[in-house]
C-alpha positions in Angstrom: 47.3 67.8 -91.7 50.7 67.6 -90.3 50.3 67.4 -86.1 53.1 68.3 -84.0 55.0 67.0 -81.0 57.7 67.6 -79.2 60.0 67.6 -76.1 60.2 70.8 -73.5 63.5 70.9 -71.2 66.8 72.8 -70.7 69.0 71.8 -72.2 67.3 69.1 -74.9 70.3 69.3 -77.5 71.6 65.9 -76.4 68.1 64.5 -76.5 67.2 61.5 -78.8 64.0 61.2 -78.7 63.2 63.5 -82.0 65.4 61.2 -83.5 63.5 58.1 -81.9 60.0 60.0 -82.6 60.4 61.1 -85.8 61.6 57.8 -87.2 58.7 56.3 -85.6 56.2 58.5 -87.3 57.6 57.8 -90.7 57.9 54.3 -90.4 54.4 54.1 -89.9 52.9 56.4 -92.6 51.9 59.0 -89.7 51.8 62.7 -90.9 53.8 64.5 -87.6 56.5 65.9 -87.1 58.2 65.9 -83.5 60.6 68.9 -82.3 62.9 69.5 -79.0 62.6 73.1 -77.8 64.7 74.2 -75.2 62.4 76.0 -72.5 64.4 78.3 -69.2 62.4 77.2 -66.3 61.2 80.8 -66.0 59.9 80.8 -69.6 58.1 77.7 -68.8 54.1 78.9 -68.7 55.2 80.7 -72.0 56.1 78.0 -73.2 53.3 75.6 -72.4 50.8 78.0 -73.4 52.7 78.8 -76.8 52.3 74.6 -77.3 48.6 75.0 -76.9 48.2 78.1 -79.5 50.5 76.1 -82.3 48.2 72.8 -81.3 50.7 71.1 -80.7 49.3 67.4 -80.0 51.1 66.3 -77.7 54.4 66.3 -75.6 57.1 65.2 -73.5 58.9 66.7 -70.2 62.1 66.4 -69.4 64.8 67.9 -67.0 63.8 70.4 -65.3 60.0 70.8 -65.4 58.4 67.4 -64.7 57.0 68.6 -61.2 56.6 72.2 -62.1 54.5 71.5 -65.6 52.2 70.0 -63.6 50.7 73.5 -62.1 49.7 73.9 -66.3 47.9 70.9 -66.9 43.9 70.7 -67.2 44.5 67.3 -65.8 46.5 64.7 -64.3 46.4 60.9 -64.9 46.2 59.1 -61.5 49.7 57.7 -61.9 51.5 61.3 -62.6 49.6 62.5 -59.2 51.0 59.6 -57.4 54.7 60.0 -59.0 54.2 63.8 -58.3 55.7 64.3 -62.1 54.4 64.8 -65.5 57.0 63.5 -68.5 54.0 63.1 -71.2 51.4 65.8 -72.2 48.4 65.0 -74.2 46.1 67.8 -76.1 42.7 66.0 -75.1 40.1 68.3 -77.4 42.4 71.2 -75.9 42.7 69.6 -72.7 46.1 69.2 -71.3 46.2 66.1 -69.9 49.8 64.9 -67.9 51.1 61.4 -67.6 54.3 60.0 -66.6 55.3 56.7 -68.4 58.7 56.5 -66.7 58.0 54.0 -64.4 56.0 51.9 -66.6 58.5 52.4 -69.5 61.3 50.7 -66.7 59.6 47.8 -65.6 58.3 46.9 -68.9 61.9 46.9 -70.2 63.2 45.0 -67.5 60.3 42.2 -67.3 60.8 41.8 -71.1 64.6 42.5 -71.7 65.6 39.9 -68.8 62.7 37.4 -69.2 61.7 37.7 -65.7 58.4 38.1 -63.8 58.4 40.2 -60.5 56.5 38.4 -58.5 58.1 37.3 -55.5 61.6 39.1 -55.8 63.4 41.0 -53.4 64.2 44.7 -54.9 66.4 47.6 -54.0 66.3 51.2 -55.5 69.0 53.0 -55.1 68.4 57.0 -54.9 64.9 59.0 -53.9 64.5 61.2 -57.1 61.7 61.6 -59.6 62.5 58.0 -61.5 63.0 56.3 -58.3 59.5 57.4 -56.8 58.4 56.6 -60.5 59.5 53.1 -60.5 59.0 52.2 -56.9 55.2 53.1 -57.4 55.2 50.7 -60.6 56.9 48.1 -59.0 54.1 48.2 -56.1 51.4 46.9 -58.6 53.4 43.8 -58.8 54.0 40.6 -56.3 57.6 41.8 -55.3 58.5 40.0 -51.6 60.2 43.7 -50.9 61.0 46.6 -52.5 63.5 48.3 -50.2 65.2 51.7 -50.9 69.1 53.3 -50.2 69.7 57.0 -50.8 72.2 59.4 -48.8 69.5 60.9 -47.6 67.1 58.9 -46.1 64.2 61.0 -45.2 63.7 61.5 -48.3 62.8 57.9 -49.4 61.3 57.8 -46.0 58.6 60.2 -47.6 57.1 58.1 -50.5 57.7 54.7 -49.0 54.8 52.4 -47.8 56.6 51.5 -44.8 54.6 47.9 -44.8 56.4 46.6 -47.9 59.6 48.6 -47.8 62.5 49.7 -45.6 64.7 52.9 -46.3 68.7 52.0 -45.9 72.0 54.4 -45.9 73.7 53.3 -48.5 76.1 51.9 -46.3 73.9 49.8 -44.8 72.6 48.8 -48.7 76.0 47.6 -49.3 76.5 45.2 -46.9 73.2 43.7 -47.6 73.6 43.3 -51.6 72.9 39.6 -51.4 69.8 39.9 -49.8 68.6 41.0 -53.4 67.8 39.6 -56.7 67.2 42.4 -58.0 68.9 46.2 -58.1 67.9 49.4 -59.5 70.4 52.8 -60.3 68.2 55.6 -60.2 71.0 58.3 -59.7 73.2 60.2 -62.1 76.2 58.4 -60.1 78.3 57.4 -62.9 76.7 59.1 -66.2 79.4 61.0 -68.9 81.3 62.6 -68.2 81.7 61.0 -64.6 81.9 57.6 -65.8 84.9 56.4 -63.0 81.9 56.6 -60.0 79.9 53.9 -58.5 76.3 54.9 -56.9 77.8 52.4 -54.1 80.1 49.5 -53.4 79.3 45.9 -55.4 81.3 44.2 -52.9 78.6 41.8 -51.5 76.8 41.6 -54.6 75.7 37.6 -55.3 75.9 35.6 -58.3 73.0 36.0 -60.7 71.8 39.2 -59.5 70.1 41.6 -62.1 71.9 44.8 -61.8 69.9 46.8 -63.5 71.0 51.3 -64.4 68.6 54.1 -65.8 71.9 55.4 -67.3 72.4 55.4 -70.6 75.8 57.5 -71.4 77.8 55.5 -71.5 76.0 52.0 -72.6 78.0 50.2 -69.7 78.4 52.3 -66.9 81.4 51.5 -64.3 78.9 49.8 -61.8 77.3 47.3 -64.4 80.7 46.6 -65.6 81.9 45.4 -62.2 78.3 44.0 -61.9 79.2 42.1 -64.6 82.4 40.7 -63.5 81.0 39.8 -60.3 78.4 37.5 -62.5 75.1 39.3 -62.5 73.3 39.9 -64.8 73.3 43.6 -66.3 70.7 45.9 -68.1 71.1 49.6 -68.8 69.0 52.5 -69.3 68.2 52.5 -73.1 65.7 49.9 -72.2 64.1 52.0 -70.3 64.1 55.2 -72.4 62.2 53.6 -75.3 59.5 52.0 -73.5 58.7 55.5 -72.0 59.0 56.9 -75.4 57.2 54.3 -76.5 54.5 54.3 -74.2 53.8 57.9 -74.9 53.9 57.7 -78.4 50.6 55.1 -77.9 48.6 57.7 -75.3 49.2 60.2 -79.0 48.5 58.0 -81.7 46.8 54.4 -80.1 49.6 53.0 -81.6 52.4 51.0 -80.0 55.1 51.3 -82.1 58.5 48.4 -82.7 60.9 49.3 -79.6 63.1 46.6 -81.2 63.6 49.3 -84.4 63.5 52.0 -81.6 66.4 50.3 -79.4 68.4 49.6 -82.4 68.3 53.2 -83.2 69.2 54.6 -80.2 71.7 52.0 -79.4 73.1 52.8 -83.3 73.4 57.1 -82.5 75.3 56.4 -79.4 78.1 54.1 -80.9 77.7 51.0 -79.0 76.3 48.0 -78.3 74.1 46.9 -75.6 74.8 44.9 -72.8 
């Protein structure tokens, strides 16, 4: 019997993970079919509930209603409590059951896309949003010297921070202190189409060999790995990230973890490019 998935968020036109999903499914000789359905935040327990009466068997969160989606689940996996965000649902014998593979789904890209191993590095985050928490939290279960974070506003990274492995900078102070890193994150928008002209903050003390790594991925190359790359690091954008999450979500549904080099490629393919 065919099983359904899909994506909830507003908007979800531009998404492409039916695209990724679906291809997935039919590479591997699984009956499903997976759908984006654009949900208004106040239509949102409608919504979930109207998931459970279809049987729908599973699905993901996007934009908006990763923290507020959570007040619908039956459960929460330890992680998604920690992150304070759900982005992957699973019908559990008509349990709803909330995940979030996001932080996972970023260091698993960037251990395996950049042939490194964590342990040891100095990190910094830039921003204090949902993936930042998420990957902060991830990157805490490895042997990283530091992982420090910048945002505008600093209380909130101050928040979620464990203050004994981490200090919270302005991003002011983050830039002049670039080359105490080997390793840093984009977590903002800062620089994502149409905006592509804006830098998240200033590369100007950045050192040679640094990974630069952005969860951005429109456009491929955003301006701040391009100058990252000029400056000699070394760059990774967000696709990377996007299909390990999707990835990782598509194994809590089926057990299966599916090719994310077939996955990359066709994400990589829809947006016109070529990765960095």
């Amino acid at each position: 019997m065919l099983k359904l998935f899909g994506l909830i968020g507003c908007p979800v036109h531009h998404s492409l993970s039916p695209l990724m999903h679906n291809d997935a499914f039919q590479s591997l000789h699984i009956d499903a079919h997976y759908h984006a359905f654009h949900v208004e935040p106040h239509m949102l327990k409608e919504a979930v509930e109207g998931l459970k009466a279809l049987q729908c068997a599973g699905f993901n969160v996007t934009i908006p209603h990763k923290t507020a989606v959570m007040e619908y689940m039956d459960e929460l996996d330890e992680t998604a409590k920690q992150m304070g965000a759900v982005n992957t649902v699973v019908n559990e014998n008509g349990k709803w059951v909330g995940y979030n593979t996001d932080g996972e789904g970023f260091v698993r890209a960037l251990c395996e896309q950049m042939n490194i191993e964590l342990s040891g590095a100095r990190i910094l985050i830039i921003g204090a949003g949902g993936a930042a928490r998420g990957i902060y939290f991830t990157l805490l279960k490895h042997e990283a010297a530091a992982i420090d974070v910048c945002n505008r506003t600093m209380e909130k990274a101050e928040a979620f921070i464990q203050k004994e492995r981490s200090a919270v900078y302005s991003l002011e102070q983050a830039e002049e202190r670039l080359g105490a890193y080997d390793i840093i994150i984009n977590t903002t928008s800062v620089g994502m189409y149409p905006h592509v002209d804006t830098m998240p903050i200033s590369l100007q003390t950045l050192k040679t060999g640094t990974i630069v790594s952005d969860i951005i991925y429109n456009p491929l190359m955003t301006k701040f790995l391009q100058e990252a790359k000029e400056k000699g690091a070394r760059v990774q954008n967000g696709v990377g990230m996007f299909v390990y999450q999707g990835a990782l979500a598509f194994e809590k549904w089926t057990g299966i973890f599916p090719n994310t080099k077939r996955m990359e490629q066709l994400v990589i393919q829809q947006l016109g490019g070529k990765t960095c």
